[in-house]
C-alpha positions as CSV (number, residue, x, y, z in Angstrom):
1,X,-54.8,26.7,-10.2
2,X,-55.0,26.1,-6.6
3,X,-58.1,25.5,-4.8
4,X,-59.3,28.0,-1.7
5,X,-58.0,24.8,0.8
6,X,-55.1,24.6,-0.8
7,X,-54.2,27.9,-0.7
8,X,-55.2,28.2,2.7
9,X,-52.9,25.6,3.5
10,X,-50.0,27.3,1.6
11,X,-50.4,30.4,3.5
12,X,-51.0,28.2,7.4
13,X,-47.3,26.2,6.4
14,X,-45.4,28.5,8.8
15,X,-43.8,26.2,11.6
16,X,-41.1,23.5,11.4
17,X,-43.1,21.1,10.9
18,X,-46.6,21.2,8.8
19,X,-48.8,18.0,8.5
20,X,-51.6,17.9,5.7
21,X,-54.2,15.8,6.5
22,X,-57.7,15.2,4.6
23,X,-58.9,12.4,1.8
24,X,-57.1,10.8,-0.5
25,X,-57.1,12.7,-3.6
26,X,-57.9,15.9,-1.9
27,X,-54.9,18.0,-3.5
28,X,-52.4,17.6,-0.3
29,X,-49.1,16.9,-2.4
30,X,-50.1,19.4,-4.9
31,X,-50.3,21.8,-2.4
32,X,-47.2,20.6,-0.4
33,X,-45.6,20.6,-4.0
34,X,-46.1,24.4,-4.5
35,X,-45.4,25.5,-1.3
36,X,-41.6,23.5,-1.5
37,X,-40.7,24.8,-4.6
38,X,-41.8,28.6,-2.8
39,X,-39.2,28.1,0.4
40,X,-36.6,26.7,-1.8
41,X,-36.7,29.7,-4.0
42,X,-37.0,32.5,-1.3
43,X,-36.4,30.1,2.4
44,X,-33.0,30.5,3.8
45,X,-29.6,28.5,2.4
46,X,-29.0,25.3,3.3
47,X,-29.7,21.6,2.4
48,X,-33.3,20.4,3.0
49,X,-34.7,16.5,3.1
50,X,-37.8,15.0,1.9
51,X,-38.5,12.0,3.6
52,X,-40.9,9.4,2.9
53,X,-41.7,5.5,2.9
54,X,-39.2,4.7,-0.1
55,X,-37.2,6.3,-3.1
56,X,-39.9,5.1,-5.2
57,X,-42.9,7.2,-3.4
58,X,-41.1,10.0,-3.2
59,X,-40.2,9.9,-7.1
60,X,-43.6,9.3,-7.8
61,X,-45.5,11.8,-5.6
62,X,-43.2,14.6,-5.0
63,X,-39.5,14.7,-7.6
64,X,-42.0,14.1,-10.8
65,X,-45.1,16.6,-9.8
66,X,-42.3,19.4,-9.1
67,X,-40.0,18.6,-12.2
68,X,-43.2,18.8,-14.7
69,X,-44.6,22.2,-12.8
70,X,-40.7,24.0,-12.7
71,X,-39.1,22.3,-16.1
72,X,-35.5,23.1,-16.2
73,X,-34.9,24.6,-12.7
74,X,-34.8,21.1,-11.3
75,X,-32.2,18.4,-11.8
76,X,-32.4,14.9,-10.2
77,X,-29.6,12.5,-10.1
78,X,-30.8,9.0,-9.5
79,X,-27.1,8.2,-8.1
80,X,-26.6,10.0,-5.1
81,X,-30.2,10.9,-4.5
82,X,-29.5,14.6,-5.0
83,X,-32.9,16.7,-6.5
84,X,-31.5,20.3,-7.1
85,X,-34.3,22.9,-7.5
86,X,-33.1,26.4,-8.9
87,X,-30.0,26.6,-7.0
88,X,-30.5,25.1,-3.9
89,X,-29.5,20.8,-3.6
């Protein structure tokens, strides 16, 4: 369950680029998380990036979160660095 913030910042992620800023711990990537796996599903084709400080980070912070709250639909292969959610890589 989200929280009203979080939601709120779902709903606000609408331009090219959105930044999340607030405390540590506050919900950010959760949000960020659930609002990824949304355009992926229903955003238009094509390939996206996620970009962060290292591999590592963004295995941690963003690959796990969404593989444990979509099961199945994603596929990561640690080789080429490709995550596929449903069926978009």
């Amino acid at each position: 369950m989200l929280t009203t913030k979080q939601s709120q910042a779902i709903k606000q992620a609408n331009s090219w680029i959105n930044i999340l800023h607030g405390a540590v711990r506050s919900g950010k990537s959760v949000a960020w998380n659930y609002r990824f796996i949304e355009y992926c599903k229903y955003g238009p084709a094509g390939n996206l990036a996620i970009i962060g400080k290292t591999e590592r980070t963004l295995r941690r912070n963003v690959l796990m979160p969404i593989a444990a709250m979509i099961g199945k639909d994603f596929r990561f292969n640690s080789a080429s660095g490709d995550a596929h959610i449903g069926n978009r890589v």
